[in-house]
N, C-alpha and C positions, 0 to 999 in steps of 0.2 A: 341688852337683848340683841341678838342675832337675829336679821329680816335678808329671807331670800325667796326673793319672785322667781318661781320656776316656770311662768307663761302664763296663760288666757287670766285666771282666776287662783291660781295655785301660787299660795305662798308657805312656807316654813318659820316657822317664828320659834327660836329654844329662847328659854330664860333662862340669867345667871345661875339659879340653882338646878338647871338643866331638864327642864318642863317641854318637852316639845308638843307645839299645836301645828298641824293643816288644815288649809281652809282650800276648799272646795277643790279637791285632788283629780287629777286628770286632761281628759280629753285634747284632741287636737295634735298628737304629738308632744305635749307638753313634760310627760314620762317616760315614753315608749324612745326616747333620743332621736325622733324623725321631725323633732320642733328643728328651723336654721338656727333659730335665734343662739347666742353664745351663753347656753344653761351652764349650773357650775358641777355638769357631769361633761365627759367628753364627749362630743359629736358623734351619735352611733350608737350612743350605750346608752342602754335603759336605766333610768334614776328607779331602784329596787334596796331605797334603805329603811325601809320597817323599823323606824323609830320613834312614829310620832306617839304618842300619850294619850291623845284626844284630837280627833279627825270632825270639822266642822261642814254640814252640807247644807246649800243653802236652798235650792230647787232642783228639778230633774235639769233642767238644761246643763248641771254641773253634777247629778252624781253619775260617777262611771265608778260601779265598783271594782275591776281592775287597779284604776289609781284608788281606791281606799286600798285595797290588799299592797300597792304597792309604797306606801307610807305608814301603816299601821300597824304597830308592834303588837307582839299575841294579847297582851292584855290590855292592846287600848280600849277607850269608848269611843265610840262614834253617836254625834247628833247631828241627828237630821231634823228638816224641819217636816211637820206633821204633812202635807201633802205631799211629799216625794213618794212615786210612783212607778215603780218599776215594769209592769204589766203599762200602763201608757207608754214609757221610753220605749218598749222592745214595739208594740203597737208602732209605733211611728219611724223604728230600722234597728235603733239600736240593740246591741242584747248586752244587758245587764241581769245579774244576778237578783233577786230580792234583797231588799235592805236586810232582813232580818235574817237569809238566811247567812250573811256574812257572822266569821266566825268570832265575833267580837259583842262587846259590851256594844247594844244599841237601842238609842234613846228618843225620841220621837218629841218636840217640843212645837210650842204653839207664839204666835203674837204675846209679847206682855211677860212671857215665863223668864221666870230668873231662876238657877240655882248654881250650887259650886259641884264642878264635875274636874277629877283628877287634880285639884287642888285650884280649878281656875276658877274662877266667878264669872259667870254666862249669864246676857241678858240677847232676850230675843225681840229683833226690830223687826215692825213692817218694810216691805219693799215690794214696791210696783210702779208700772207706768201708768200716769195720768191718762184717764179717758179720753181729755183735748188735746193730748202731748203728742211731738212727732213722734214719738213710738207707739202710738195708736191708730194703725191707717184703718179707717174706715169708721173712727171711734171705738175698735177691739183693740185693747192695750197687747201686748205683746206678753207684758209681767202683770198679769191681771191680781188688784190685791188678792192676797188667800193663796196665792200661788207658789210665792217664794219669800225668803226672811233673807234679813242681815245680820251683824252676830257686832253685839260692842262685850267684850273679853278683858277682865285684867289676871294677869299671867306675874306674879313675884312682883307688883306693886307696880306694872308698866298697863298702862290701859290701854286697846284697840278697840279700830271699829272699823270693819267690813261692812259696807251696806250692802253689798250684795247686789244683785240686776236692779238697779232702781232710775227714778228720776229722785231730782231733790223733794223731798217730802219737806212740810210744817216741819216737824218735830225735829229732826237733822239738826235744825243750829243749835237745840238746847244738848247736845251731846259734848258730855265733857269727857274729853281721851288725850293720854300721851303721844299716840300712833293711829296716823290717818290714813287708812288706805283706801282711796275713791276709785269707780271703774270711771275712767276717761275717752273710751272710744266709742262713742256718739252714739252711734247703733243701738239700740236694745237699752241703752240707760244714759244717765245725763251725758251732756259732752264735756271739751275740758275745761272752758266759762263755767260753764255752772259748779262744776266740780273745785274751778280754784277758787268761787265766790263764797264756793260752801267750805271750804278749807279755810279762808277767812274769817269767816263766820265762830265758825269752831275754835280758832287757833289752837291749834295741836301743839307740842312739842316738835312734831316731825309729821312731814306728809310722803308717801310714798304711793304715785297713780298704779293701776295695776289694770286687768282685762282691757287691753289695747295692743294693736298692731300682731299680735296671734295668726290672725287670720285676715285678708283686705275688709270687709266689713267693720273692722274693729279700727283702720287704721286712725291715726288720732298724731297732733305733732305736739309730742311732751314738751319736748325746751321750751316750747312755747306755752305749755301749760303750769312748768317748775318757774319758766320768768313772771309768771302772772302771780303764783303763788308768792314767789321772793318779794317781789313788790309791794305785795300784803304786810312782807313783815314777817312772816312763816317759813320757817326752815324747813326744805323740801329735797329730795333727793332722788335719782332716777338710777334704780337699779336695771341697766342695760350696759352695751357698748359704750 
């Protein structure tokens, strides 16, 4: 399998028999080529390759239907998770399309739902922040549950799992996956301790952190979170510079 992080949340994943998935496509510069970071398009230039299969959305903080049109092949599907809410994003600055009326296959899923979409097998996880957690100032979570999911995906016999904005939940360690992809920049979901304790926990095949250093909020120090990882024992890799 092919993994490439294109910034905040957005990664690319084809499988050997040529299945491409996205997960949570957009924002921040991370498409529009106005990201610094060294994406594997050239500086400047809009990443506009309409190839994925099946495009994964995990809450409003991450759908920008822009980045789906700009990953999404005519006959992809897109799942989103059942609260994404376009009328609140535009509410609060942004302007986004309605999910629905994107020109694609679109599927709306809940906590708990499993099915096989474009030949992938989809299960859909809880993801939120703890009520007593630092992402909850005042006891208001940030990723309040019900708000937003995580996606564990096997793709040609390769398992992932995106948790999506969370802190570590209960249920996290009994996930069994070939590919781990945790958010590590502290802000908004666990930070990289907890993330490489949960990578531990799990032992993956391959760990790969991802929604960190995007934006100052997000910043997070990988090496330090891939040496935590190594330590464990767990094969880890830091798609950056």
């Amino acid at each position: 399998m092919t993994v490439s992080w294109l910034g905040y949340a957005t990664v690319r994943l084809e499988s050997a028999d040529g299945t491409v998935v996205y997960v949570d496509p957009g924002r921040y510069g991370t498409l529009t080529g106005e990201w610094e970071r060294d994406v594997p398009h050239p500086p400047g230039r809009a990443y506009d390759e309409r190839d994925g299969d099946l495009v994964l959305v995990t809450h409003d903080h991450h759908y920008d239907s822009d980045g789906v049109r700009r990953v999404a092949s005519e006959d992809a599907t897109v799942i989103a998770y059942e609260a994404v809410d376009a009328e609140s994003i535009r509410a609060g600055g942004r302007d986004v399309e309605d999910l629905e009326a994107l020109p694609y296959d679109v599927r709306r899923v809940e906590y708990g739902e499993e099915a096989t979409v474009e030949g992938v097998d989809l299960e859909v996880l809880p993801a939120f922040n703890h009520p007593d957690g630092p992402n909850a100032p005042d006891g208001d979570p940030i990723h309040p549950e019900g708000f937003g999911c995580g996606y564990r995906f096997e793709v040609d016999g390769t398992s992932v799992c995106w948790t999506g904005d969370s802190d570590v939940l209960d249920d996290h360690g009994d996930l069994e996956v070939s590919l781990f992809l945790p958010p590590i920049g502290k802000n908004f979901t666990m930070n990289r301790t907890e993330a490489a304790e949960l990578a531990a926990a799990i032992d993956p095949d391959l760990v790969c952190p991802i929604h960190y250093n995007t934006f100052p909020d997000l910043e997070a120090n990988s090496r330090a979170f891939a040496a935590d990882v190594a330590a464990a024992g767990v094969p880890v890799v830091l798609d950056e510079e």
